[in-house]
C-alpha positions, 0 to 999 in steps of 0.5 A, spaced: 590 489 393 592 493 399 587 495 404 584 501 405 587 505 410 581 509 412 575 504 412 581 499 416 580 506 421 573 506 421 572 498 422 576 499 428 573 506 431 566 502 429 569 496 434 571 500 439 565 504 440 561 497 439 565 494 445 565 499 449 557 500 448 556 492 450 561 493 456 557 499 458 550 496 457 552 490 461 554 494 467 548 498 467 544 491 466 547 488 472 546 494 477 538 493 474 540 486 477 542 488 483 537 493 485 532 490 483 530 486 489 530 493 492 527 496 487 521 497 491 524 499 498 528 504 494 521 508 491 517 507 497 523 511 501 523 516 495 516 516 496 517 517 504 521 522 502 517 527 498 512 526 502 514 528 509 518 533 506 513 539 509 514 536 515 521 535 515 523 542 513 518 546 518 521 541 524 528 543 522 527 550 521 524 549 529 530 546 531 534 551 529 537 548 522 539 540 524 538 537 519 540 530 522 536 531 528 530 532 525 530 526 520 532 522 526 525 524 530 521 523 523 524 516 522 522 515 530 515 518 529 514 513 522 517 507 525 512 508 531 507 508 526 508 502 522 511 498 529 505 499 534 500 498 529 503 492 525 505 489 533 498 489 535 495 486 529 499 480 529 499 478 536 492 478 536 492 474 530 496 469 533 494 468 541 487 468 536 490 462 534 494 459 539 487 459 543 484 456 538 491 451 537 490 450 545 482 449 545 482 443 539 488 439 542 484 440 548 477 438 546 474 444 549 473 448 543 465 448 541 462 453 536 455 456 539 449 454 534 446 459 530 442 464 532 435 463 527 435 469 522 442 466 521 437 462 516 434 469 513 440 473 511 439 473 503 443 469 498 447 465 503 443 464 509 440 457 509 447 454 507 451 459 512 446 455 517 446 449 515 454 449 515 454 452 522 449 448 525 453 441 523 460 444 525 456 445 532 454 439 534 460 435 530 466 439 528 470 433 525 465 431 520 465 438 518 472 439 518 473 432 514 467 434 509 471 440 508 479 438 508 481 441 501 477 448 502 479 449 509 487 447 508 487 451 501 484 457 505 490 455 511 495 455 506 492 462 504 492 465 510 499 463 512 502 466 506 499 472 507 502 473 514 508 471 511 508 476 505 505 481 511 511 481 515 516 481 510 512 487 507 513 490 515 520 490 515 521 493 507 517 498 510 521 499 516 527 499 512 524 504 507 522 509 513 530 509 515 532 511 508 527 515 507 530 519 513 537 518 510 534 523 504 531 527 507 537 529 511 541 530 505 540 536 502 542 535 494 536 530 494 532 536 490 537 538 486 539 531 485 532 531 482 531 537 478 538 535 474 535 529 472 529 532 469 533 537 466 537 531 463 530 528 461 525 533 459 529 539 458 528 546 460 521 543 464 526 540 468 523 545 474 516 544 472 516 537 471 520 536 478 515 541 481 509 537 478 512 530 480 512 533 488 506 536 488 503 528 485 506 524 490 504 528 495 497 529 493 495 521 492 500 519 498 495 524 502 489 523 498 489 515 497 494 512 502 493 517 507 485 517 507 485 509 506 489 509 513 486 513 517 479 509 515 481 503 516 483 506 523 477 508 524 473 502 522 479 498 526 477 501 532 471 500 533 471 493 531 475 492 536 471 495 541 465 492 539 469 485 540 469 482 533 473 476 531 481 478 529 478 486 528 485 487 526 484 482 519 478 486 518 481 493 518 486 492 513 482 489 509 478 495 509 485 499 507 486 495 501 479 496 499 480 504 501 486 504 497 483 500 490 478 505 491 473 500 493 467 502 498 470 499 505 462 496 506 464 489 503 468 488 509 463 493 515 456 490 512 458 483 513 461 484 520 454 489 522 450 482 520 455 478 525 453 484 531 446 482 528 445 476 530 450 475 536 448 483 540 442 485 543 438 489 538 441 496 540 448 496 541 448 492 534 445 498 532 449 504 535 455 499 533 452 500 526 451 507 525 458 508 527 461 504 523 457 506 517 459 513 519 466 510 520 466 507 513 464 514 509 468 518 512 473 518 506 467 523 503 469 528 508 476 526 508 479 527 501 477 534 500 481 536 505 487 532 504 488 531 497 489 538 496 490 542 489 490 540 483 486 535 478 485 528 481 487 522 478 482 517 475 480 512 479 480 507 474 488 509 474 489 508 481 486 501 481 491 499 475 496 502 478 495 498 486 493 491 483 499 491 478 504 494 484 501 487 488 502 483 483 509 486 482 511 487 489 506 484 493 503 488 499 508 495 498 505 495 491 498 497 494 502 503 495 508 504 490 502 502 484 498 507 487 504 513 487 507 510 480 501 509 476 499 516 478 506 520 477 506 516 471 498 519 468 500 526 471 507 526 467 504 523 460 499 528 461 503 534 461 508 532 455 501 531 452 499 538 452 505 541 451 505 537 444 497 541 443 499 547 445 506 546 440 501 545 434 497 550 436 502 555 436 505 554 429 497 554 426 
C-alpha cells in the first residue's frame, strides 16, 4: 500500500510548524531567563519613565527642544535624590556602630539605668525595665542570657543593610535608563503599538489610562510616603533620636503599605518621654504627630483625578513585590498591582457595557 501524498505533506507541514514553534518558544523562554535578573530594574525605570514625563517635556520645551540634555539634568536631579539621602542613612548607621564596635572593645561602653516611668508604660513596662536595668549594671549577663536573640536580630539587621545597599544601586541604575527613555522620543508609540497589538482599537485608551495610573499612585502612595518619612526623619534627627535614619524609612515602608506611620512615631515620643524634659518631649510630640498625619493634607493634592485603588490592593501589591523583588518591590508591587486593578477594571465594563447594548 503507497502512502498518501497529501497526508505525507500535511505530516511534514504539521513538523515544520512544530519546530519552528519550539525553537521560537525556546528563544522567547531563554530571553525571559535572561532579563529576569533585571526584571525589576527594567519596570521601575519604565515607571520612572512615565512618571517624570510632565517633568521632563516642560524641561525640554525650556531648553529649546534638547532631548539629551533635559534627560541628563533629570537623571542628575533623581541620582541626587536617591544618593544623598541613602549616603546620610548609612553613615550614620555605621559610624553608630563603629562607636559602638570602639566603646565595647574599649570597655567604656554603659547603658544609663532607666528613668522610673520606664516601669509604667503599658504592656511592656516592667519587662523593658527589668532588662534595662540588668543590662545597666552587667551587660555581659544580658548579652549571654540573650545570645541567640540578639545574633538572630544582628544577622537580621545585617541583611537588611545588604538588601538596602543592592536595592540603591538597582535604583541608581533604573534612574539612568529611565533617563535613557525619556530621551528616546518612539518610547510612547512604542507603547501604544503594543496596546494596539493587546487590546485592539483601545490601544490609545488603555495606553492613556496606564499613564495616568502609574502616575496617580507614583505621586499619591510613593511620593506621599517619601515626603512623610522626611518630615518625620527630620525631626527625629534633630530631636536627637538613635540611628533617626532607620526609624524614617521604617516610616516610609509603612506610609507605602498604607499602615499609619505611629507604629514607629509613638514609640519613639515615649523614648523622648523619658530621656527629655517634659516641654521639649511635648513640643517634639506635636510635631512629629503633625508630621505623621501629614499624609491627610497630602494626598489630596498629589493623587490627582481619577478613582483611587483600594488599599487592600496596594498592600498586596507592596508586600508580594518585597517578597518578589525585595525592597524595590515596595515600589514596583505598588504601581503593578494598581495598573493591574485599573486595567481589569476596564475590560470589566467594556464587557457590562457590550452586554447591556445587545439587550
Amino acid at each position: 500500500m503507497k502512502d498518501d501524498p497529501k497526508l505525507n505533506s500535511t505530516f511534514h507541514y504539521a513538523l515544520e510548524i512544530i519546530i519552528r514553534l519550539g525553537f521560537l518558544f525556546l528563544l522567547i523562554a531563554w530571553c525571559f531567563q535572561l532579563l529576569y535578573p533585571f526584571a525589576g530594574i527594567i519596570v521601575w525605570a519604565v515607571i520612572l519613565a512615565i512618571a517624570t514625563a510632565p517633568i521632563y517635556e516642560a524641561l525640554n520645551s525650556k531648553l529649546g527642544d534638547k532631548p539629551k540634555l533635559s534627560s541628563t539634568l533629570i537623571i542628575i536631579a533623581g541620582l541626587s535624590l536617591i544618593i544623598v539621602p541613602s549616603w546620610l542613612f548609612l553613615d550614620s548607621m555605621f559610624t553608630g556602630i563603629e562607636a559602638i564596635s570602639e566603646d565595647l572593645s574599649s570597655d567604656a561602653f554603659s547603658i544609663p539605668p532607666p528613668p522610673e516611668n520606664v516601669a509604667d508604660w503599658p504592656l511592656v513596662g516592667k519587662n523593658v525595665h527589668g532588662i534595662w536595668s540588668m543590662a545597666s549594671t552587667n551587660l555581659e549577663d544580658v548579652i549571654v542570657k540573650y545570645k541567640d536573640q540578639i545574633l538572630n536580630i544582628a544577622s537580621s539587621l545585617f541583611e537588611g543593610i545588604l538588601s538596602i545597599g543592592g536595592s540603591i544601586i538597582q535604583f541608581v541604575i533604573s534612574t539612568i535608563i529611565a533617563g535613557i527613555l525619556l530621551a528616546t522620543k518612539g518610547t510612547d508609540y512604542t507603547a501604544r503599538k503594543f496596546f494596539r497589538r493587546l487590546v485592539g482599537k483601545r490601544g490609545d485608551e488603555f495606553t492613556e489610562a496606564t499613564e495616568v495610573t502609574v502616575r496617580n499612585v507614583t505621586k499619591g502612595v510613593l511620593g506621599v510616603a517619601v515626603i512623610q518619612a522626611v518630615l518625620v526623619g527630620i525631626g527625629f534627627l534633630l530631636a536627637g533620636v538613635p540611628y533617626a535614619g532607620l526609624w524614617a524609612l521604617l516610616v516610609m515602608i509603612l506610609a507605602i503599605l498604607q499602615l499609619p506611620p505611629l507604629i514607629v512615631i509613638l514609640p519613639v515620643i515615649i523614648y523622648l518621654f523619658s530621656m527629655e524634659s517634659t516641654l521639649t518631649a511635648s513640643l517634639w510630640t506635636v510635631y512629629l504627630l503633625l508630621a505623621g498625619a501629614s499624609d491627610n493634607l497630602l494626598k489630596p493634592l498629589l493623587l490627582g483625578k481619577g478613582a483611587p485603588v483600594p488599599m487592600l490592593v496596594i498592600f498586596l501589591g507592596v508586600i508580594g513585590g518585597f517578597m518578589l523583588s525585595g525592597f524595590i518591590g515596595l515600589f514596583t508591587g505598588a504601581i503593578a498591582i494598581s495598573l493591574g486593578y485599573k486595567l481589569f477594571l476596564a475590560w470589566l465594563n467594556e464587557g457590562e457595557n457590550k452586554d447591556v447594548a445587545r439587550l
